[in-house]
N, C-alpha and C positions, 0 to 999 in steps of 0.2 A: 586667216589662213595660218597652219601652224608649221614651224619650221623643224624639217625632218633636222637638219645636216647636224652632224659634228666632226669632230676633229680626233684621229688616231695615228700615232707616229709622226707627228706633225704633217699628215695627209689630211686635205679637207676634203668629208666624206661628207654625199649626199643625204645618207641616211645613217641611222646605228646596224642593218646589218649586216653584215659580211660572211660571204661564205666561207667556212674553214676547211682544210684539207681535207679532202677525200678523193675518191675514183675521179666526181664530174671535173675537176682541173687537167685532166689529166688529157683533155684533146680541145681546140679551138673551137670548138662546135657549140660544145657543152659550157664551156666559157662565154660565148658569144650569148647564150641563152639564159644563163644567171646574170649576167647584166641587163640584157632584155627583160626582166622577169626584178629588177631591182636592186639585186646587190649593189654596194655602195665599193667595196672591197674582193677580190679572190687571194683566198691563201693556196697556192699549190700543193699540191702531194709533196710530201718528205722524200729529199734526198739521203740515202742510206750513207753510214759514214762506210759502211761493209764495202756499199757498189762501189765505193771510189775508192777504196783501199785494195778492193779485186782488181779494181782496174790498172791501177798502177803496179800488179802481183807484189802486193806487201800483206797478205793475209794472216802471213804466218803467225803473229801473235795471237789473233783469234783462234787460228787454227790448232793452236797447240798447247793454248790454257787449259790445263786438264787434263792432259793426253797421259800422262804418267799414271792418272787414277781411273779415267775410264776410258774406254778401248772406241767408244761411240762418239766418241769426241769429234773426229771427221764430220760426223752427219748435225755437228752443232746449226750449222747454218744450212737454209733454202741453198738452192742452185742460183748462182747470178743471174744466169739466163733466163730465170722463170720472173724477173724483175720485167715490166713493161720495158724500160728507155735504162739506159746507162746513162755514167755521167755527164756525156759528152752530148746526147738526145736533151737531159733535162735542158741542158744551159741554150739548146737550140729553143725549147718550146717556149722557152722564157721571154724570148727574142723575138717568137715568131705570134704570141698573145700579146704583148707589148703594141704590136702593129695592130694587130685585129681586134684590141677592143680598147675604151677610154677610159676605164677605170682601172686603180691601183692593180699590181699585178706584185704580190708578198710572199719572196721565195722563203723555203722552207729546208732547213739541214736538220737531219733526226742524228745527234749523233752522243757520246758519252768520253771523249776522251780528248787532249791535245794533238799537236802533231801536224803534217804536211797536209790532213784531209781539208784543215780548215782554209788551205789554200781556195777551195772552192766557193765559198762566201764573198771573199773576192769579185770570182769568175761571175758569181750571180748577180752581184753588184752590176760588173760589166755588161753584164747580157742585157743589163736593163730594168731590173727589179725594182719597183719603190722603196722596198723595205724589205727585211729579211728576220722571219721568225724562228729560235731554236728550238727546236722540241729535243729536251734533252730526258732521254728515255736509257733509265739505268736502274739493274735489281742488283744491289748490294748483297749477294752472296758469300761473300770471305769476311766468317766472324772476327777479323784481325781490322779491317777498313772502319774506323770509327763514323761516327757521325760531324764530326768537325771535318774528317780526311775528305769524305763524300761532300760535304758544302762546298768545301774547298777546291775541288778537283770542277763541283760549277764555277765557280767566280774566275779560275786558271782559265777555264773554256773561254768563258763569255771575253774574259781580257784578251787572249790573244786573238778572238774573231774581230775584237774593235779595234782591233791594232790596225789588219786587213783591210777592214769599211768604212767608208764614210756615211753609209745609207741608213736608217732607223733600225736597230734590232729591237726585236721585243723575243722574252724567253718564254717559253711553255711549261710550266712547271707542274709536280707533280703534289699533291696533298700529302704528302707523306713524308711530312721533316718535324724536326721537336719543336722548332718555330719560324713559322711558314715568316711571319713579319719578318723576322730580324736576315732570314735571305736576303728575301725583298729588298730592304736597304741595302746589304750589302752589294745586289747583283744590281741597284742601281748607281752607285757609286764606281761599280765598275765598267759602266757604260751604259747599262741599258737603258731603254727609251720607252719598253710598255712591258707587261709582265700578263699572259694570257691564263687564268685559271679554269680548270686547271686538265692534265692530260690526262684522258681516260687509260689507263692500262687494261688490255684483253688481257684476262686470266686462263692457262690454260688447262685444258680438262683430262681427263681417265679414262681411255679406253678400256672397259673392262674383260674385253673380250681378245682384242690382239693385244690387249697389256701394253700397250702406246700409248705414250702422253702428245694428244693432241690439241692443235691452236682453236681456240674459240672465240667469236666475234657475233655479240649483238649490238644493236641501234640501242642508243641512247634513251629515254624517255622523259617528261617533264620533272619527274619524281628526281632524275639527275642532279635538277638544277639547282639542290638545295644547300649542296657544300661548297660550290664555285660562290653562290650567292651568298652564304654566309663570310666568306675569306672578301670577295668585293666591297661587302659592305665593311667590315674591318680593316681593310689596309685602302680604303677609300682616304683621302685625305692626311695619309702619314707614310707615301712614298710619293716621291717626285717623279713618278711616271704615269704614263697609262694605265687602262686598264683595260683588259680584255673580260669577257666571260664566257666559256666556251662548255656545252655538256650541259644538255637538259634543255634545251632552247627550243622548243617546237609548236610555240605556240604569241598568240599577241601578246598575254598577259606574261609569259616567258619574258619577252625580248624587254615588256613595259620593268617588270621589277628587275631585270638586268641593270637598266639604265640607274631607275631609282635607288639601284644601292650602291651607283657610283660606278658603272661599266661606261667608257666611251663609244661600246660598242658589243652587239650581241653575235657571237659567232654561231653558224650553223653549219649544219654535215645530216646525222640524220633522218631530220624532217625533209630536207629535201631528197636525201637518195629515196624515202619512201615514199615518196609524196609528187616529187618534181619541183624543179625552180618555179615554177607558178605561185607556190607556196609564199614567198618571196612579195610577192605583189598583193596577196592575200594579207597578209601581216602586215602589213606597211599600210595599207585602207583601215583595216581595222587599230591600227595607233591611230593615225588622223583624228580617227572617231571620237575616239575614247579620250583623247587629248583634250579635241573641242568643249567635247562632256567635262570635262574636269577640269577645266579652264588653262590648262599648258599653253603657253604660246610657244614654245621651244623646247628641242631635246638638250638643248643645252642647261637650261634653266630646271629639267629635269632632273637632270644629272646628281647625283649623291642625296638626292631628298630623303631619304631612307637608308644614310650611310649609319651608322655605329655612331659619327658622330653629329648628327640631326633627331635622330629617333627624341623623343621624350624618355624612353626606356634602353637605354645603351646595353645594360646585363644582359638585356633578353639577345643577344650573339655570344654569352659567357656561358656559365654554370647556370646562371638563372633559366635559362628555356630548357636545361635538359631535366631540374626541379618540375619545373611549371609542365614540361612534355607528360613527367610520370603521374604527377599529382591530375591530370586533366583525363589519363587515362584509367587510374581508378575510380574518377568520379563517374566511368561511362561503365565499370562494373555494374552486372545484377547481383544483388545482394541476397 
């Protein structure tokens, strides 16, 4: 019999995998039913740092960054009220999944800046969280903000939320820094306990017709998973934390090379909003399988077999696989 469980944020998890933020967190039902259905872990829906800065009417720096150059500035942000729960609702739901189900309950702050909002990490602590993920979601607009200013302004976040918690943070990070590794260190050093790769950013699109730049949002696909799992397999064994792998995850053989590149754990969202939490149970039969077939007695013992540094060919996550990608694809020319 082979042994699902691992260990994430210092939470010992029954299996590797875990639902990640989306809509189904976001009511006790739907909760109750990805634990029925296997998750080992829920990450809840992201807390806005906006909702909690509305709420407290401190808007006004958002509201007025810009305002000198364009006149549209007001309509930068949704309507609070078009937000499901305020911040006062999230820290209730927190409270109120806690009771209603047995497994980890991993609150979630979307935010990009210092400040009194991060009082709320706290509050989530308090509500009862096991642990609390940052999804730190920021576009670097003002060619003046270097790229040292922007690392920096993460590691000020992450420090002053640890000041706040006692509870696991792990941060959500985005692919998009000049070296994703040398974060990593740093944002472990400054507290962190897992590092989730990586955030998907919705890109938004072009009305061509009302001349409106509107928000655009697809599901994920397998094909995702192949730059979370390239950075898993490299900072596999040269950061002192966890590891997450989040985006692209919707299938067995997903969640199997998750683990083997050094993931503790395989996050999902869109196979199951398309799919259902059943999905969950489906994946998790089909490891057992495949384990047995391959002789795994543990995900533990799985774990990094396929990291950058286990491979026989370490390059092949360098320069070498993008050589070997092109040279592979002119040999499938017809000549």
């Amino acid at each position: 019999m082979v042994d699902l469980s691992t260990r994430y944020l210092g939470l010992q998890l029954k299996n590797p995998i875990v639902a990640s933020a989306s809509p189904l967190s976001k009511k006790v039902d739907s909760v109750r039913r990805l634990e029925d259905a296997g998750a080992a872990a829920v990450v809840m829906y992201s807390l806005f740092e906006e909702q909690i800065i509305h709420e407290s009417n401190a808007l006004d720096f958002y509201l007025s960054s810009g305002t000198d150059s364009f006149a549209e500035a007001l309509t930068y942000f949704p309507e609070m009220k078009k937000y499901n729960v305020g911040p006062e609702e999230y820290l209730e739901l927190v409270s109120r999944l806690k009771k209603a189900v047995n497994i980890p309950v991993i609150g979630s702050l979307n935010g990009i800046s210092t400040g009194g909002w991060v009082d709320y990490a706290h509050k989530i602590e308090q509500a009862g969280a096991d642990a609390l993920e940052l999804n730190i979601y920021n576009i670097p607009t003002d060619p003046e903000i270097t790229s040292a200013d922007l690392e920096q302004s993460y590691i000020d976040l992450v420090t002053d939320i640890r000041k706040k918690t006692h509870i696991p943070l792990a941060v959500k990070l985005s692919p998009f820094f000049t070296s994703p590794a040398n974060l990593a260190v740093r944002l472990v050093k400054a507290g962190v306990n897992g590092l989730v790769l990586f955030n998907r950013f919705y890109q938004p699109d072009l009305d061509t017709e009302t001349l409106e730049v509107v928000p655009s949002l697809s599901l994920s696909t397998s094909s995702d998973l192949l730059l979370p799992l390239r950075w898993t397999a490299i900072l596999y064994g040269r950061v002192q934390a966890d590891l997450a792998l989040t985006s692209g995850v919707h299938t067995c053989q997903d969640a199997i090379k998750a683990v083997m590149a050094g993931a503790n754990v395989a996050m999902m969202a869109s196979e199951l909003i398309a799919n259902g939490p059943n999905r969950i149970s489906e994946i998790l039969e089909e490891m057992r399988r495949w384990m047995e077939e391959f002789e795994y007695t543990s995900v533990n013992k799985m774990c990094g077999s396929m990291s950058q540094k286990a491979v026989a060919d370490p390059a092949a996550f360098e320069r070498a696989n993008y050589m070997k990608a092109l040279t592979s694809f002119d040999n499938r020319l017809v000549s």
